[in-house]
N, C-alpha and C positions, 0 to 999 in steps of 0.2 A: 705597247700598252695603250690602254683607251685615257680617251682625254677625261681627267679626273673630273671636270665642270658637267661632263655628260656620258654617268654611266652606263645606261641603260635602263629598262625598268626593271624594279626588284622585285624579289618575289613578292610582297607584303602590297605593294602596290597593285599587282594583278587581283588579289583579290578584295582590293577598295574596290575596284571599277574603274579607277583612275590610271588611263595608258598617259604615260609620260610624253610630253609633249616635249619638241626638239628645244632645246636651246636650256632647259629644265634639268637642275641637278637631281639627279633621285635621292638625295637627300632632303631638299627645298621641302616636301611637304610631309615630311615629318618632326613634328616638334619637337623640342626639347623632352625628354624621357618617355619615348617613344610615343607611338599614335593613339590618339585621346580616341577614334572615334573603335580602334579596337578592343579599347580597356571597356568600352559603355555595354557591350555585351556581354562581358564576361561580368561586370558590377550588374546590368540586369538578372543574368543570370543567380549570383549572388544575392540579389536583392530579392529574386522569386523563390529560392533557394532557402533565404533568412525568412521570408514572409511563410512559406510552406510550414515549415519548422516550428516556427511561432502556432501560426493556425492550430498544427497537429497536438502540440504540448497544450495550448487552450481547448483544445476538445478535450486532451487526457484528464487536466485538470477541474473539466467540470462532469468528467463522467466522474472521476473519483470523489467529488464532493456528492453528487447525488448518492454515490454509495455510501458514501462516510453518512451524510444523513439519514438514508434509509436504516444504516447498521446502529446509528442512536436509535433513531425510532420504534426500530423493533426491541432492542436490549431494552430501553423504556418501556417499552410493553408489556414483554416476558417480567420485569422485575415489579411492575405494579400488578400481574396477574401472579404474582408467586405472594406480593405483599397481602391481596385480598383472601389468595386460599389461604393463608395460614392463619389469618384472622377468622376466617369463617372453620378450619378446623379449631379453631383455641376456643371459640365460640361455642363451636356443637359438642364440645372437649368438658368444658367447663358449668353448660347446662344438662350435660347426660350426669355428671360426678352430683350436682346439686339438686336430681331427679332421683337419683338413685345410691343415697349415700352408704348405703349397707352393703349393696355389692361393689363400692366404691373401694372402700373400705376392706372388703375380704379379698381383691385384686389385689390391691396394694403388700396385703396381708403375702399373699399366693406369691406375688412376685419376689417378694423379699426372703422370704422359706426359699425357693428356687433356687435365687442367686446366692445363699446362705450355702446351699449343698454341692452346687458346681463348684465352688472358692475350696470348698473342704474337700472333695473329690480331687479335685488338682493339686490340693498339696498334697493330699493323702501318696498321688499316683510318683508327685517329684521325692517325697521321702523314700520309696521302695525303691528307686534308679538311683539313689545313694547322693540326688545332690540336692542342695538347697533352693527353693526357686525364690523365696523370698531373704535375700542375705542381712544377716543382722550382728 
Protein backbone atom coordinates (compact mmCIF):
# COMPACT_ATOMS: atom_id res chain seq x y z
CA UNK A 1 0.00 0.00 0.00
CA UNK A 2 1.10 3.60 -0.56
CA UNK A 3 2.64 5.59 2.24
CA UNK A 4 -0.53 7.23 3.82
CA UNK A 5 1.53 10.87 4.26
CA UNK A 6 1.82 10.80 0.27
CA UNK A 7 -0.95 9.74 -1.66
CA UNK A 8 -0.73 10.86 -4.72
CA UNK A 9 -2.63 13.70 -6.52
CA UNK A 10 -6.51 13.46 -6.24
CA UNK A 11 -8.68 14.04 -8.61
CA UNK A 12 -10.01 17.38 -7.18
CA UNK A 13 -6.59 18.60 -7.22
CA UNK A 14 -6.01 18.05 -10.99
CA UNK A 15 -8.46 20.34 -11.62
CA UNK A 16 -7.26 23.17 -9.09
CA UNK A 17 -4.07 23.36 -11.16
CA UNK A 18 -2.36 22.40 -8.26
CA UNK A 19 0.09 19.19 -9.00
CA UNK A 20 1.02 17.90 -5.71
CA UNK A 21 4.32 18.38 -4.70
CA UNK A 22 6.34 15.42 -3.12
CA UNK A 23 6.57 15.29 0.49
CA UNK A 24 2.76 16.93 0.45
CA UNK A 25 -0.24 14.93 1.71
CA UNK A 26 -3.25 15.34 -0.77
CA UNK A 27 -5.06 16.01 1.82
CA UNK A 28 -2.95 19.09 3.31
CA UNK A 29 -4.67 21.52 0.90
CA UNK A 30 -7.95 20.90 1.44
CA UNK A 31 -9.73 22.45 4.37
CA UNK A 32 -11.90 21.42 6.68
CA UNK A 33 -15.43 20.77 4.85
CA UNK A 34 -14.02 20.59 1.76
CA UNK A 35 -12.50 23.15 -0.84
CA UNK A 36 -13.59 26.74 -0.29
CA UNK A 37 -12.17 27.78 -3.68
CA UNK A 38 -14.61 24.98 -5.45
CA UNK A 39 -17.89 26.08 -3.46
CA UNK A 40 -16.91 30.04 -4.80
CA UNK A 41 -18.15 28.88 -8.27
CA UNK A 42 -20.96 27.09 -7.67
CA UNK A 43 -22.00 30.36 -4.90
CA UNK A 44 -21.19 32.62 -7.93
CA UNK A 45 -23.06 30.74 -9.88
CA UNK A 46 -25.95 30.83 -7.40
CA UNK A 47 -25.31 34.29 -6.86
CA UNK A 48 -25.76 35.06 -10.91
CA UNK A 49 -28.54 32.60 -10.77
CA UNK A 50 -30.36 34.42 -7.52
CA UNK A 51 -29.49 37.90 -9.28
CA UNK A 52 -31.00 36.75 -12.75
CA UNK A 53 -34.09 35.73 -11.00
CA UNK A 54 -34.44 38.74 -9.07
CA UNK A 55 -33.91 41.00 -12.33
CA UNK A 56 -36.53 38.82 -14.33
CA UNK A 57 -39.51 38.86 -11.37
CA UNK A 58 -38.55 42.96 -11.21
CA UNK A 59 -39.17 43.44 -14.90
CA UNK A 60 -42.45 41.12 -14.45
CA UNK A 61 -43.41 43.08 -11.76
CA UNK A 62 -43.17 46.45 -13.46
CA UNK A 63 -44.52 45.31 -16.69
CA UNK A 64 -47.70 44.27 -14.55
CA UNK A 65 -47.88 47.51 -12.80
CA UNK A 66 -47.89 49.58 -15.97
CA UNK A 67 -50.72 47.23 -16.98
CA UNK A 68 -52.46 47.30 -13.77
CA UNK A 69 -52.27 51.20 -14.28
CA UNK A 70 -53.07 51.34 -17.77
CA UNK A 71 -56.25 48.93 -16.99
CA UNK A 72 -57.44 51.80 -14.14
CA UNK A 73 -56.93 54.34 -16.46
CA UNK A 74 -58.84 53.11 -19.05
CA UNK A 75 -61.93 51.67 -16.75
CA UNK A 76 -61.62 55.39 -15.34
CA UNK A 77 -62.25 56.48 -18.77
CA UNK A 78 -64.96 54.32 -20.04
CA UNK A 79 -66.87 54.98 -16.52
CA UNK A 80 -66.57 58.90 -16.72
CA UNK A 81 -67.57 58.58 -20.58
CA UNK A 82 -70.62 56.21 -19.73
CA UNK A 83 -71.15 59.04 -16.49
CA UNK A 84 -71.29 62.00 -19.21
CA UNK A 85 -73.55 60.14 -21.97
CA UNK A 86 -76.07 59.34 -19.53
CA UNK A 87 -76.32 62.76 -18.22
CA UNK A 88 -76.30 64.35 -21.61
CA UNK A 89 -79.18 61.48 -22.65
CA UNK A 90 -81.37 62.45 -19.14
CA UNK A 91 -80.54 65.98 -20.35
CA UNK A 92 -81.94 65.73 -24.03
CA UNK A 93 -84.63 63.26 -22.21
CA UNK A 94 -85.89 65.62 -19.95
CA UNK A 95 -85.75 69.00 -22.42
CA UNK A 96 -87.56 66.99 -25.39
CA UNK A 97 -90.60 65.87 -22.51
CA UNK A 98 -90.59 69.81 -21.24
CA UNK A 99 -90.73 70.92 -25.28
CA UNK A 100 -93.24 68.84 -25.91
CA UNK A 101 -95.44 68.00 -23.21
CA UNK A 102 -98.56 66.71 -25.12
CA UNK A 103 -96.88 64.19 -27.01
CA UNK A 104 -95.10 63.47 -23.78
CA UNK A 105 -98.01 62.75 -22.50
CA UNK A 106 -99.89 60.52 -25.13
CA UNK A 107 -96.42 58.33 -25.15
CA UNK A 108 -96.77 57.72 -21.85
CA UNK A 109 -100.53 57.25 -22.40
CA UNK A 110 -99.42 54.63 -25.64
CA UNK A 111 -97.06 52.99 -23.56
CA UNK A 112 -99.10 51.99 -20.83
CA UNK A 113 -102.38 50.78 -23.02
CA UNK A 114 -99.55 48.49 -24.71
CA UNK A 115 -98.21 47.05 -21.58
CA UNK A 116 -101.99 46.88 -20.23
CA UNK A 117 -102.67 44.31 -23.43
CA UNK A 118 -99.51 42.27 -23.42
CA UNK A 119 -100.19 41.42 -19.27
CA UNK A 120 -103.75 40.51 -20.48
CA UNK A 121 -102.78 38.54 -23.55
CA UNK A 122 -100.48 36.43 -21.45
CA UNK A 123 -102.81 35.57 -18.97
CA UNK A 124 -105.47 35.20 -21.30
CA UNK A 125 -102.87 32.53 -23.26
CA UNK A 126 -101.71 30.79 -19.53
CA UNK A 127 -105.76 30.36 -18.62
CA UNK A 128 -106.53 28.29 -22.01
CA UNK A 129 -103.10 25.77 -21.20
CA UNK A 130 -105.10 25.12 -17.96
CA UNK A 131 -102.39 26.48 -15.53
CA UNK A 132 -102.12 29.57 -13.49
CA UNK A 133 -99.18 31.89 -14.25
CA UNK A 134 -99.93 34.10 -11.57
CA UNK A 135 -100.50 31.81 -8.31
CA UNK A 136 -102.77 33.16 -5.71
Amino acid sequence: MANMGNQGSSFGEQFRGHPQTAGQSATATIPHGGDSRKQEPSGGVMSAVKEKVQDTMSTVADKAENLWDGTKQGVSQAASTVAHTAEDVWGSTTSCMSRYPIATFLTGLGLGVTLALALQNLLETEERRGGRYFPM
